[in-house]
Legacy VTK file of the C-alpha trace (Angstrom):
# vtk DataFile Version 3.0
C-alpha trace
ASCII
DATASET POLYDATA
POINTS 158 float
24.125 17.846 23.127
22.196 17.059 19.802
19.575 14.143 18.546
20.951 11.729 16.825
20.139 11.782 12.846
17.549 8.776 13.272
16.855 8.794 9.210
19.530 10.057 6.877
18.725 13.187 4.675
19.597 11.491 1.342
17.264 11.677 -1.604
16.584 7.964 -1.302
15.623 8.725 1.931
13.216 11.397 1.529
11.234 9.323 -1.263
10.784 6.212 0.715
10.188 8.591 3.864
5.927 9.225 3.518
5.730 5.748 2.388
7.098 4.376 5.224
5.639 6.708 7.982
2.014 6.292 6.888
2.277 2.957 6.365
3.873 2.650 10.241
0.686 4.881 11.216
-1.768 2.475 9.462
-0.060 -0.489 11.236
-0.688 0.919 14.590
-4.108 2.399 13.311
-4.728 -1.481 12.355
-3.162 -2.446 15.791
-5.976 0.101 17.578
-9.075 -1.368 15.349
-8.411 -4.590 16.539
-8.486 -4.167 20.398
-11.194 -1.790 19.834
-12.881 -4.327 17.622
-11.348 -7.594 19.995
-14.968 -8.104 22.394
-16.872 -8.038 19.409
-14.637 -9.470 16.789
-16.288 -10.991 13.590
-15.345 -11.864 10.246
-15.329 -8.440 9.027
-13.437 -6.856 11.608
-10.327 -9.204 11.614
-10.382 -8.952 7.526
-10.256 -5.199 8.457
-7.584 -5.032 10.741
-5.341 -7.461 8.727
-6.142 -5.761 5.383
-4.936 -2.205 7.167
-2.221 -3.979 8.488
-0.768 -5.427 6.030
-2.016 -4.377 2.623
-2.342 -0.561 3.538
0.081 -0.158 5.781
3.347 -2.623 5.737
2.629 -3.176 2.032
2.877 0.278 1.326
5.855 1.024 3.684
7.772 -2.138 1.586
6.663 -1.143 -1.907
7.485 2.839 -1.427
10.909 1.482 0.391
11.590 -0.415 -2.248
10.611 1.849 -5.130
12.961 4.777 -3.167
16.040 2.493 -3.024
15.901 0.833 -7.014
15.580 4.664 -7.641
17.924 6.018 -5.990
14.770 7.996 -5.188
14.845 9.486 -8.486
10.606 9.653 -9.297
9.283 12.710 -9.592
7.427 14.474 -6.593
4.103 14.711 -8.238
4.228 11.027 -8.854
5.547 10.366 -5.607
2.236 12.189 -4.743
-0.141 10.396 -6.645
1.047 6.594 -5.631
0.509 7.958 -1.707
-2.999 9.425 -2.475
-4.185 6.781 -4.848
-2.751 4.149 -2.449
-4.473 5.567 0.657
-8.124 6.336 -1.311
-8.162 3.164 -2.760
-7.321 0.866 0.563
-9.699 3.525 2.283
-12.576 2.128 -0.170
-11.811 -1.342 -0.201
-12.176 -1.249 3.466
-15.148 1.067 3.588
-17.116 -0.835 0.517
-16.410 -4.040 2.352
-16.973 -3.403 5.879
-20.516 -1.185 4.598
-20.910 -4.157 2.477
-21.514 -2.214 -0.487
-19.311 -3.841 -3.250
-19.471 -0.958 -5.341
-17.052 1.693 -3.385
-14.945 -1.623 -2.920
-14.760 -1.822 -6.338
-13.906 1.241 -7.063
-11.197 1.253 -4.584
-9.381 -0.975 -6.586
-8.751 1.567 -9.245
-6.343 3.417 -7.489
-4.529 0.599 -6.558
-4.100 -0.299 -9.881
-2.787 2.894 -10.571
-0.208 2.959 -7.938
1.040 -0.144 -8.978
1.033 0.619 -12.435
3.174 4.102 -11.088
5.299 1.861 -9.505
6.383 -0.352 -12.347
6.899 2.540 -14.456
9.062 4.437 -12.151
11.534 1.241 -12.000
11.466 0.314 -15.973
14.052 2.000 -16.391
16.500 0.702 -13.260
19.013 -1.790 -14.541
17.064 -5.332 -13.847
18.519 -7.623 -11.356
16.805 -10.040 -8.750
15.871 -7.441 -6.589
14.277 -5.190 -9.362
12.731 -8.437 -10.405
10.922 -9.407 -7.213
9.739 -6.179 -7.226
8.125 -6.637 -10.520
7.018 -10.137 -9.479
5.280 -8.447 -6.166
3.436 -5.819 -8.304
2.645 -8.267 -10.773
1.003 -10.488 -8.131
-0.655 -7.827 -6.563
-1.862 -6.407 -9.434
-3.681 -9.781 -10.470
-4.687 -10.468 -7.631
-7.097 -7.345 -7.178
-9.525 -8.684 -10.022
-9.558 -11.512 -8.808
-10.564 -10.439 -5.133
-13.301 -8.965 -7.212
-14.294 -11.500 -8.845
-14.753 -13.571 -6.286
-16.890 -11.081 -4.117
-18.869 -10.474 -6.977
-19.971 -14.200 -7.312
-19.909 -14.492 -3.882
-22.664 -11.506 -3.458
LINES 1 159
158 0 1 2 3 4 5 6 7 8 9 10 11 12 13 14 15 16 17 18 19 20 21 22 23 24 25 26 27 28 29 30 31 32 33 34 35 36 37 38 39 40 41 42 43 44 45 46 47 48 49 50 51 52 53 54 55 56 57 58 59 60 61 62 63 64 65 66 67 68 69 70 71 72 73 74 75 76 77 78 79 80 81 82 83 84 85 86 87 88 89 90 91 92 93 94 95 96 97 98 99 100 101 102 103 104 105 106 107 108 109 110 111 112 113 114 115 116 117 118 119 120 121 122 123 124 125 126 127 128 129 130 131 132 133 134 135 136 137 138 139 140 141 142 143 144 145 146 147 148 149 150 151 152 153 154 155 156 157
């Protein structure tokens, strides 16, 4: 008796696949910060686990998703490979600069980012637009101003 094919083996699959399993890990890796962090929980640490939650992990799962099925999962593998490391390296030193509370490495962190988003739009400029392609853009967009701002802010706020 075989397993049942859980994921199908199309190319769309395999591009959104990394995507979507590290940014499943990072949700449970958020889910394990916060009940190690729950008896002494502070400002910091529920930033932290909602940030990995939700900007590292499901945020990456959704954008990588997305960017696989507007594709057709046609983006190269080296680019593929650069939005997952500049992704990861870049949440890793927002968190890191913010919980060490040194705004520098935060800021920094938020070059990567850019890049991946900036991968992203480029790997979908040239999919036929409609409303999904669109609030794609929109997303990335939105996500890409918002960074400076965040920056901003903790820079003033410092």
């Amino acid at each position: 008796m075989s397993t049942p094919d859980i994921w199908p083996h199309s190319q769309t699959a395999r591009a959104a696949s990394p995507f979507v399993i590290l940014g499943l890990v990072l949700v449970v890796v958020g889910g394990l910060v916060s009940a190690a962090a729950a008896p002494n929980a502070s400002y910091h640490s529920s930033w932290a686990v909602a940030y990995i939650v939700l900007v590292a992990g499901a945020a990456q799962g959704v954008l990588g998703l997305a960017q696989a099925a507007l594709t057709g999962g046609d983006v190269s593998g080296a680019v593929r490979q650069a939005e997952l490391w500049c992704w990861n390296v870049g949440n890793a030193l927002v968190v890191a600069g913010t919980l060490a509370d040194v705004p520098v490495v935060l800021y920094l962190g938020c070059v990567p980012l850019i890049i991946t988003l900036v991968l992203m739009l480029r790997a979908i400029a040239h999919v036929p637009s409609n409303w999904l392609v669109w609030l794609m853009r929109i997303v990335v967009v939105v996500l890409l101003v918002s960074m400076p701002t965040g920056i901003v802010l903790q820079a003033v706020s410092h």
